[in-house]
C-alpha positions as YAML, in Angstrom:
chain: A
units: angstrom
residues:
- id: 1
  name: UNK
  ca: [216.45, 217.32, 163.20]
- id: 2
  name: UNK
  ca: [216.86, 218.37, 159.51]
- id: 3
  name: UNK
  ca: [213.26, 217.97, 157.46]
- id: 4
  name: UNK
  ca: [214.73, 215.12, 154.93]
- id: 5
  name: UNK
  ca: [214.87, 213.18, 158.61]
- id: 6
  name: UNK
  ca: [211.11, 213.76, 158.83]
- id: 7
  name: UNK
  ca: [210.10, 213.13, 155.48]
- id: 8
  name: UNK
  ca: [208.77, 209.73, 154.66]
- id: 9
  name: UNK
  ca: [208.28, 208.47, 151.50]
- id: 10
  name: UNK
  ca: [204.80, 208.42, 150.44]
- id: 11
  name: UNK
  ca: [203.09, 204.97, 149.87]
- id: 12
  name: UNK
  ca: [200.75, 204.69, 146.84]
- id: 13
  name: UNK
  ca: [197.39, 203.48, 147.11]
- id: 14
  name: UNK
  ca: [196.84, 202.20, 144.27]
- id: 15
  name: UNK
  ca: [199.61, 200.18, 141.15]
- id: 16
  name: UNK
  ca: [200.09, 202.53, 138.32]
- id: 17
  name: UNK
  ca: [198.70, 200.43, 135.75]
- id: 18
  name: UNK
  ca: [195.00, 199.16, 135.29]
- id: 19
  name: UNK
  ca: [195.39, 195.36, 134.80]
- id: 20
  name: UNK
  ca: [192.80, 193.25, 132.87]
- id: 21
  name: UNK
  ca: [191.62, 190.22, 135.85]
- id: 22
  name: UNK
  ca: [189.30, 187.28, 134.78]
- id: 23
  name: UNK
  ca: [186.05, 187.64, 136.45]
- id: 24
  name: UNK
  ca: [186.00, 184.57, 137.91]
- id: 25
  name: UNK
  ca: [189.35, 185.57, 139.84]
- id: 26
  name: UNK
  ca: [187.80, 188.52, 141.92]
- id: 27
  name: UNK
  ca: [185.59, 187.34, 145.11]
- id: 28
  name: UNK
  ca: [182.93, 189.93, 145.83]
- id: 29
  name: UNK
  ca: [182.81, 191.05, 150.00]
- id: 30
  name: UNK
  ca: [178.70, 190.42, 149.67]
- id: 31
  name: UNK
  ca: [176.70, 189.26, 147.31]
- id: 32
  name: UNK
  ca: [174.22, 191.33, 145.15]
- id: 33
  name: UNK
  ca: [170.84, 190.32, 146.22]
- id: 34
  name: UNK
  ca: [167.97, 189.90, 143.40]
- id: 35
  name: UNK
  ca: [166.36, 192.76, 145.31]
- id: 36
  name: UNK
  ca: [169.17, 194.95, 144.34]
- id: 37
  name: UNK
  ca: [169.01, 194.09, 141.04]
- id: 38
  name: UNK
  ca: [165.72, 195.34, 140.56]
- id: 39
  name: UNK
  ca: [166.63, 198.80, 142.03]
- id: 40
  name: UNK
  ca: [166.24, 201.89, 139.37]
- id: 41
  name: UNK
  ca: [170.10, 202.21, 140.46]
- id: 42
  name: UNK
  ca: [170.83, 199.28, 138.96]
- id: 43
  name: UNK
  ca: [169.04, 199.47, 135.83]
- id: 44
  name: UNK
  ca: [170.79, 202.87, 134.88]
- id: 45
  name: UNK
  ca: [174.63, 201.44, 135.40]
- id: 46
  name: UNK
  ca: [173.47, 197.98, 133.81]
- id: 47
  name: UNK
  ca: [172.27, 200.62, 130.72]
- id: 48
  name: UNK
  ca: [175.50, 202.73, 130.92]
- id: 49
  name: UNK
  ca: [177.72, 199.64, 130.25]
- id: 50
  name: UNK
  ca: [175.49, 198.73, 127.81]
- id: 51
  name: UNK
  ca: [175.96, 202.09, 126.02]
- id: 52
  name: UNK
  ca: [179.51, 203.49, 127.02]
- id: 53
  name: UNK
  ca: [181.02, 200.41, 128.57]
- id: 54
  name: UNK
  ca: [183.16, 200.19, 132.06]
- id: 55
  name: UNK
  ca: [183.68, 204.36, 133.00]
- id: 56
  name: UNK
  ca: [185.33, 203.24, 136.59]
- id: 57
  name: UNK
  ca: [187.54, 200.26, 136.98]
- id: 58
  name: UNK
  ca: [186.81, 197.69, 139.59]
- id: 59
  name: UNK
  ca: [188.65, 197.72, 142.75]
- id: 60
  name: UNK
  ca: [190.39, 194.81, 143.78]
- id: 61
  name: UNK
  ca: [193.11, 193.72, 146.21]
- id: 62
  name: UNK
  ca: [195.36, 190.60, 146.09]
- id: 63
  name: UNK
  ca: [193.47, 187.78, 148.44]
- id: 64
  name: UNK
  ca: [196.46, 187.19, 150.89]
- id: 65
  name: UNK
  ca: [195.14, 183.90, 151.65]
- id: 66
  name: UNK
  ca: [195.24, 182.64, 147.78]
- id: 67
  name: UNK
  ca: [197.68, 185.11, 145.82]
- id: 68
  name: UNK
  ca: [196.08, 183.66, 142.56]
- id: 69
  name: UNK
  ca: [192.69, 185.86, 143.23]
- id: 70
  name: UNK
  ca: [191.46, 189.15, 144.07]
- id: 71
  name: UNK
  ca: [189.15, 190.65, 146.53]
- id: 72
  name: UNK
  ca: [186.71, 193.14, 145.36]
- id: 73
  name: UNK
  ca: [186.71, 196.45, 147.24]
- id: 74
  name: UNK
  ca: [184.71, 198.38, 144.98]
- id: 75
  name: UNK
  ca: [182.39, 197.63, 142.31]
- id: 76
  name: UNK
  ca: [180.16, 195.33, 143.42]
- id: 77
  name: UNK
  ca: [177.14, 196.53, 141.38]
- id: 78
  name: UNK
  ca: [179.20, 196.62, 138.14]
- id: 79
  name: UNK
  ca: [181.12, 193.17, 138.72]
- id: 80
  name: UNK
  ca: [177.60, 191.29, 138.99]
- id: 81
  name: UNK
  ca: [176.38, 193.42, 135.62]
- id: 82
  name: UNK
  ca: [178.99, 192.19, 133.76]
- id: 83
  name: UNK
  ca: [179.43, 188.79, 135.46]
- id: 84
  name: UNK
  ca: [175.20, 188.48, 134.16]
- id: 85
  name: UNK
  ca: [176.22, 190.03, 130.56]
- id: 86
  name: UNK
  ca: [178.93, 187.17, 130.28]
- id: 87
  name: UNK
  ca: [182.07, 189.10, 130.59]
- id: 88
  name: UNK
  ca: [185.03, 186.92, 130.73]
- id: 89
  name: UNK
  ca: [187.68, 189.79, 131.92]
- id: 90
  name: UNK
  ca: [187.82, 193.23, 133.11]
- id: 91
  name: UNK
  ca: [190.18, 196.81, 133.75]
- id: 92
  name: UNK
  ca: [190.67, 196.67, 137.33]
- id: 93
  name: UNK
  ca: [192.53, 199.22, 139.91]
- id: 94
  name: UNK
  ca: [194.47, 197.19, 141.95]
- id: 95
  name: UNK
  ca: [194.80, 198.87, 145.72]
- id: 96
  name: UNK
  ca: [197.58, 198.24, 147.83]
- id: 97
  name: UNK
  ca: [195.92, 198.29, 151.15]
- id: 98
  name: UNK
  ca: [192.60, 195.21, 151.23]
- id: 99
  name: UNK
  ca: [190.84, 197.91, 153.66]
- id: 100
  name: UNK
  ca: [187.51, 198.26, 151.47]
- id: 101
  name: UNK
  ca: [185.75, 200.24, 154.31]
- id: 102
  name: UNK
  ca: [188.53, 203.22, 154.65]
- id: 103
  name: UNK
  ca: [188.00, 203.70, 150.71]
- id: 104
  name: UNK
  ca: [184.66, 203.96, 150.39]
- id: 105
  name: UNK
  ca: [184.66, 206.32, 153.17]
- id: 106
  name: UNK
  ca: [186.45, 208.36, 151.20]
- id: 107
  name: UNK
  ca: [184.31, 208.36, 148.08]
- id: 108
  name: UNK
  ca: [182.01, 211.27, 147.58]
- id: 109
  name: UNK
  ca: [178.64, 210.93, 145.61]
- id: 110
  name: UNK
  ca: [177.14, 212.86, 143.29]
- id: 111
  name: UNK
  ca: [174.47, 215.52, 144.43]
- id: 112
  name: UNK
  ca: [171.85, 215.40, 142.30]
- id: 113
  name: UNK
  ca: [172.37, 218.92, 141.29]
- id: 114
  name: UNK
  ca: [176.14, 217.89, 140.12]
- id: 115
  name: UNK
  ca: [174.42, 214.69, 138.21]
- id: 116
  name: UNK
  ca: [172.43, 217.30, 136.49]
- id: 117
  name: UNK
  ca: [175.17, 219.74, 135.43]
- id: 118
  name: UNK
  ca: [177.03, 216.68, 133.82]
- id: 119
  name: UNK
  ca: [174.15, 215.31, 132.11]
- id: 120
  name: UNK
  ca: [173.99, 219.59, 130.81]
- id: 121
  name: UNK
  ca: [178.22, 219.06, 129.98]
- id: 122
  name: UNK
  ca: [177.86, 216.05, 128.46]
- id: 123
  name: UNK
  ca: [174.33, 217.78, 125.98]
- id: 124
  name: UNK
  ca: [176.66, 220.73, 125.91]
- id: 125
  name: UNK
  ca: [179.85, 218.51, 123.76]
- id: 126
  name: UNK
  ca: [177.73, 216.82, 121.57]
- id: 127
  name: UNK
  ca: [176.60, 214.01, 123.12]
- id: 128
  name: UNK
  ca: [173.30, 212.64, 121.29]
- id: 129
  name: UNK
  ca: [170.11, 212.65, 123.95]
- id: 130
  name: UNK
  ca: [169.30, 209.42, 122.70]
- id: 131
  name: UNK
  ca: [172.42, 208.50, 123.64]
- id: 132
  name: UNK
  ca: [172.81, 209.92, 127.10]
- id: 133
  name: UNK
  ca: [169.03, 208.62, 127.55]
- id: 134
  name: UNK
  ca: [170.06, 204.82, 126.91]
- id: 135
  name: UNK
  ca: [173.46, 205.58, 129.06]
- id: 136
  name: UNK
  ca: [171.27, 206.65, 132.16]
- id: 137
  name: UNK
  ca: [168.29, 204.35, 131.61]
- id: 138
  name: UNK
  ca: [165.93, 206.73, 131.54]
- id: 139
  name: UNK
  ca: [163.21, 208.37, 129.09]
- id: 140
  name: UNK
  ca: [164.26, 210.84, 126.29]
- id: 141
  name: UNK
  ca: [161.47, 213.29, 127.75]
- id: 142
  name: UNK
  ca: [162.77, 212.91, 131.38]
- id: 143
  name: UNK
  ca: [166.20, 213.97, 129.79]
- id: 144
  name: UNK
  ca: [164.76, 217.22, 127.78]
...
């Protein structure tokens, strides 16, 4: 058998384009609890929206059984932020596969180590501590 034979096309996982979704299209998996919301986690991405807006899209997949809305894969954190700021839209990643579990297995979090190097990066190019500060919700001294 010749290797074209045994090559297969490679499936994306995701469209090409980011696409701009109303808010009130995209159906969470769970709910963010008013617990959550209270978490130091929480605070700092509610503060880096605030600051630098939306770094990483939402991820969504089309609801198969009402092609007019969108589940939400990933995101859930920043999709109640911005549904409690008043957001009316959204950048969203649109997957092709509605399997949230396989793709947050395959996210990797930051160490805090890595978190710290970036925060040293970001200090490095100019960004203002004040700045980075409000963006990670935290006290200017904590930062220097």
């Amino acid at each position: 058998m010749t290797r074209d034979k045994l090559e297969k096309p490679i499936e994306l996982a995701f469209e090409k384009e980011l696409v701009r979704i109303a808010l009130d299209r995209i159906c969470p998996l769970y709910a963010v609890q008013k617990g959550t919301k209270e978490t130091v986690k929480y605070a700092q991405v509610a503060a880096s929206i605030r600051e630098i807006g939306l770094v990483e899209p939402l991820v969504i997949a089309p609801d198969k059984s009402d092609p007019e809305n969108y589940i939400l894969l990933d995101g859930h954190l920043r999709h109640a932020i911005l549904l409690d700021r008043g957001e009316k839209d959204v950048l969203c990643q649109i997957s092709t596969d509605d399997e949230a579990f396989t793709y947050n297995k395959r996210i990797s979090r930051l160490a805090t180590i890595q978190e710290h190097k970036m925060i040293l990066m970001a200090l490095k190019r100019g960004v203002l501590e004040g700045r980075l500060a409000r963006a990670l919700n935290i006290n200017i001294k904590t930062l220097q």
